[in-house]
C-alpha positions as CSV (number, residue, x, y, z in Angstrom):
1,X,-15.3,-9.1,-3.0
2,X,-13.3,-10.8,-6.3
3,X,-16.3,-11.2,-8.6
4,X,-15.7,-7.7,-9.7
5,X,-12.8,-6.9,-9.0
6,X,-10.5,-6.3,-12.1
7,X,-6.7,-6.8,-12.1
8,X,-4.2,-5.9,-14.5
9,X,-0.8,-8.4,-14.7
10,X,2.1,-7.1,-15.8
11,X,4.9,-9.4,-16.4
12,X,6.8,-10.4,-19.6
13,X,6.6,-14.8,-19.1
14,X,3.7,-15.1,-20.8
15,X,3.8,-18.8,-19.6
16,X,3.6,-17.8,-16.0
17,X,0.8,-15.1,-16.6
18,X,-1.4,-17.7,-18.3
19,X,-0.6,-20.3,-15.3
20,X,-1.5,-17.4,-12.8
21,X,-4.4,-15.9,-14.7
22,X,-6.4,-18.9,-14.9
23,X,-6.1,-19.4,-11.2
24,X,-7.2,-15.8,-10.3
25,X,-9.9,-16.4,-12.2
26,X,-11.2,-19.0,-10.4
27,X,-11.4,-17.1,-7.3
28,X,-13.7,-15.1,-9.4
29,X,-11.0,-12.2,-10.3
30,X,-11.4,-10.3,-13.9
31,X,-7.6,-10.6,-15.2
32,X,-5.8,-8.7,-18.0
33,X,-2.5,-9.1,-19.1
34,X,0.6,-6.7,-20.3
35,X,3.6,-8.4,-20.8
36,X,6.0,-5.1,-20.8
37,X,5.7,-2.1,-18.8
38,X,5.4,-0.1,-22.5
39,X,2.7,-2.2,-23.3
40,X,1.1,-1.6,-19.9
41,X,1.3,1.8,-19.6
42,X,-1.9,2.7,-22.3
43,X,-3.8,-0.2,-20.6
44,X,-3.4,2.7,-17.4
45,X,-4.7,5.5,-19.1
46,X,-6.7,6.0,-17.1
47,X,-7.1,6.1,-13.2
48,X,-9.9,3.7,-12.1
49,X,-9.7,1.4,-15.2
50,X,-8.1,-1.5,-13.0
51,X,-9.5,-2.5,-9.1
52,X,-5.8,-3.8,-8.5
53,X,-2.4,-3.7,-10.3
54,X,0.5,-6.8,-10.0
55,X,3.4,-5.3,-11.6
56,X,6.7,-7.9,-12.0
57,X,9.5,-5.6,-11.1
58,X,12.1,-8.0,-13.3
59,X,11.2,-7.1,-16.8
60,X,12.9,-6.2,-20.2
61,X,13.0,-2.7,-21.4
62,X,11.6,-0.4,-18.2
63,X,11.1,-1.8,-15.3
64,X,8.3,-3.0,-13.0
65,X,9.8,-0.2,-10.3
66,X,10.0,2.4,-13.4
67,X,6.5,1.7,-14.4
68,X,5.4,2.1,-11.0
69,X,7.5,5.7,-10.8
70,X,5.6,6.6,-13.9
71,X,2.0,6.2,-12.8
72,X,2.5,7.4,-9.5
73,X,0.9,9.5,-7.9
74,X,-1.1,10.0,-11.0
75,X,-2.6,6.5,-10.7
76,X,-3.6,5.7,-7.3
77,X,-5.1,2.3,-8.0
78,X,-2.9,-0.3,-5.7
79,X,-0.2,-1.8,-6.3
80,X,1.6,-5.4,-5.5
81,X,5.3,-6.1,-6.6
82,X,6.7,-9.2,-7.7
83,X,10.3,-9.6,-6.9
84,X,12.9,-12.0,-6.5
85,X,14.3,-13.8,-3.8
86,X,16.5,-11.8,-2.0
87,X,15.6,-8.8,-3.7
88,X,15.3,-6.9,-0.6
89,X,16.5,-3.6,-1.8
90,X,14.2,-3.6,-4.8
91,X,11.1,-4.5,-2.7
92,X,11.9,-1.1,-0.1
93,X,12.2,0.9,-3.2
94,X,8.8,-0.4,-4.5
95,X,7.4,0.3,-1.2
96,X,8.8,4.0,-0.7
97,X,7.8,4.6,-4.5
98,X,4.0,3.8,-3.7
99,X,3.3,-0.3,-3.7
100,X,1.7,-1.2,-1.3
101,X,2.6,-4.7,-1.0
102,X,5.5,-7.2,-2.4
103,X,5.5,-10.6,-2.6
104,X,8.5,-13.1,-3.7
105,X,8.6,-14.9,-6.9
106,X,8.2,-17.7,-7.7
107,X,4.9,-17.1,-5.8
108,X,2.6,-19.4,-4.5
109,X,-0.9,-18.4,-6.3
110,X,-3.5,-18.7,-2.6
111,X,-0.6,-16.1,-1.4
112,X,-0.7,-13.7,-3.6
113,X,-4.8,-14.4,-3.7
114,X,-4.3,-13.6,-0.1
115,X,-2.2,-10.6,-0.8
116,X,-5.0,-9.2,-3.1
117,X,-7.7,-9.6,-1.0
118,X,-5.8,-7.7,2.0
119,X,-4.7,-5.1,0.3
120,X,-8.3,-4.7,-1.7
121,X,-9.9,-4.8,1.9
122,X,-7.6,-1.7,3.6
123,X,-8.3,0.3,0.0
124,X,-12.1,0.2,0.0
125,X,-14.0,2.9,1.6
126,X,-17.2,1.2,3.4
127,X,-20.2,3.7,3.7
128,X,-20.5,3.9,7.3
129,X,-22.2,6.4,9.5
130,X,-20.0,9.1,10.8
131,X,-19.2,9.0,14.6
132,X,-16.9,10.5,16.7
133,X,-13.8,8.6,16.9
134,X,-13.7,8.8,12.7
135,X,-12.9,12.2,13.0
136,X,-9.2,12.4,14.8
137,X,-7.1,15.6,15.0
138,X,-4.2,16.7,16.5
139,X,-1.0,19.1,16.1
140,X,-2.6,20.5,13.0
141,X,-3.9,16.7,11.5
142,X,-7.5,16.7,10.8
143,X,-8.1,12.3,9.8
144,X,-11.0,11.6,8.7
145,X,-12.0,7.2,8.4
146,X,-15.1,7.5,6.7
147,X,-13.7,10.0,3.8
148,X,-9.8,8.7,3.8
149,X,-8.8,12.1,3.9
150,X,-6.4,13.6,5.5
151,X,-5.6,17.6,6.0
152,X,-2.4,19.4,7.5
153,X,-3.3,22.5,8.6
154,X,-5.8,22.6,6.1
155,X,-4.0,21.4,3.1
156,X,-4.9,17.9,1.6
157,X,-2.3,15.6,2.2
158,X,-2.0,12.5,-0.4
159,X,-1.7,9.2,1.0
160,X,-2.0,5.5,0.1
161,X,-4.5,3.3,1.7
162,X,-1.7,1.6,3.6
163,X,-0.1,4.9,4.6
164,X,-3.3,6.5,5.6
165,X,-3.8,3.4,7.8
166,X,-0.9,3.7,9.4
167,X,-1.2,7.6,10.6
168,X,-5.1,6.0,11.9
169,X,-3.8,3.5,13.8
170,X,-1.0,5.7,15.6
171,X,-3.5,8.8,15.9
172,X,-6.0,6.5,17.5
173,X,-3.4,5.6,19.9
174,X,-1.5,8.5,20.3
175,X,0.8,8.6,23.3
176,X,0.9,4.9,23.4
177,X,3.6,2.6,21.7
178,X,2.0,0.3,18.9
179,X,3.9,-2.7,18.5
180,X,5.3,-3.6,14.9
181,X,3.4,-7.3,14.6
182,X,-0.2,-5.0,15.6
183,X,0.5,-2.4,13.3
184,X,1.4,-5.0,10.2
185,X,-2.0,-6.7,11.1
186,X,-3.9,-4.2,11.2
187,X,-2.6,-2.4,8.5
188,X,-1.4,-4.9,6.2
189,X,-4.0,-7.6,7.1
190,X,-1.3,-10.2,7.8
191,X,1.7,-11.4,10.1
192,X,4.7,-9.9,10.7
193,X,7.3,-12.4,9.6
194,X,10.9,-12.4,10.1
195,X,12.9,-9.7,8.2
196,X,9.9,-7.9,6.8
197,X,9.9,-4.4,6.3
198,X,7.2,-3.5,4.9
199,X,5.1,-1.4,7.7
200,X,8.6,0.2,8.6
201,X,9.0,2.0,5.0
202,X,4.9,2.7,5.4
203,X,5.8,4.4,8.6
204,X,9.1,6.5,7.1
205,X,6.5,7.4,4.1
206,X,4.4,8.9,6.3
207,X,6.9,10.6,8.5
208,X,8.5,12.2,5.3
209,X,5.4,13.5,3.9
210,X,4.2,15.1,7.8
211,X,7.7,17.0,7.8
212,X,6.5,18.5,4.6
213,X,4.4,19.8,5.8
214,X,5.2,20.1,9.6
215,X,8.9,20.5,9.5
216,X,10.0,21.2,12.9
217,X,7.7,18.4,14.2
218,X,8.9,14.8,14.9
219,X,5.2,13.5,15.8
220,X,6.6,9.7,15.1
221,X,8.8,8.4,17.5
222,X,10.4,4.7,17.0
223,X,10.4,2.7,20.4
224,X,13.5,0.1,19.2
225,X,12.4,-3.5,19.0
226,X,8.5,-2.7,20.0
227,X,6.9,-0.2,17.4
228,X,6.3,3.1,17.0
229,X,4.4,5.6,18.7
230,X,2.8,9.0,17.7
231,X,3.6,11.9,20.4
232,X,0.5,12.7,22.2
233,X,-0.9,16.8,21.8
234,X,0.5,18.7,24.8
235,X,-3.0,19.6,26.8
């Protein structure tokens, strides 16, 4: 997967970048470098110019979170955050801006290889042949898994990969509770460790954006301390 796979770094300690750079690139990644979110934001341009984006949320001037709020949803490339220890407030904002992963500085480099190639692997769309569980619909939802789309009563609905892999996983189970530690591996393509959050702000994400467009419906139901579980059609 890595030997084309481009990646754009954003972070100002151009020590740090170097360090992580010439790591990625041994696992075969192509790696540019922005070292302030105003000198990242002509590098993104254009929508499809990087495979992956690694924004460092702590930066002078704007933000990692503000450059993230600017190239959303205009840029739908993925995103992975860098934050602090501790920073647990920043990491849910990234998350219900549009990342779809964080990891914890100062970060171990085969984690956040890891990190890429998980979130990489839930963004591609693999030609496959279309069969009859790729096509799920209920209470107005038309999923499709070989497209990545999704339709509300007939209007496109934008998701991330992350997101759209949630409302898959609970379609395809509707009426049955998915625990949290399934959904993160399957979604996230990694363990659910202790005080993560991440697959519970992709789940609000995607219950927000169905009452958009489905606002007297609460299709998501949270099951406390097991998962989450998607109310099945009434036959």
């Amino acid at each position: 997967m890595s030997e084309s796979v481009r990646l754009l770094l954003v972070d100002d300690d151009q020590e740090l970048c170097q360090l992580m750079g010439q790591y990625l690139e041994t696992e075969g990644f192509q790696v540019s470098f922005a070292h302030s979110a105003e000198q990242a934001l002509p590098l993104l341009a254009t929508n499809g110019t990087y495979d992956l984006l690694i924004f460092d949320i702590m930066m002078p001037g704007q933000s990692g979170l503000e450059l993230l709020q600017q190239i959303r949803p205009r840029i739908t490339t993925p995103v992975i955050m860098l934050t602090g220890r501790g920073e647990d407030i920043d990491r849910i904002i990234g998350l219900e801006m549009g990342a779809d992963d964080y990891l914890g500085k100062p970060c171990n480099p085969r984690e956040l290889v890891a990190r890429i190639r998980a979130v990489l692997r839930r963004a591609v769309v693999q030609p496959v042949a279309v069969t009859e569980s790729d096509q799920l619909e209920m209470h107005g939802i038309s999923l499709d898994r070989g497209r990545r789309e999704v339709q509300v009563k007939g209007r496109s609905m934008e998701l991330t990969s992350a997101e759209f892999n949630v409302l898959a996983e609970l379609m395809g189970a509707a009426g049955e509770v998915v625990a949290k530690d399934q959904l993160t591996e399957k979604v996230l393509h990694r363990k659910l460790t202790a005080y993560d959050r991440a697959i519970d702000v992709h789940v609000s994400r995607v219950r927000q954006k169905l009452a958009q467009q489905l606002p007297d419906s609460e299709l998501i139901k949270t099951v406390r301390g097991v998962g989450y579980m998607l109310v099945k059609e009434a036959e």
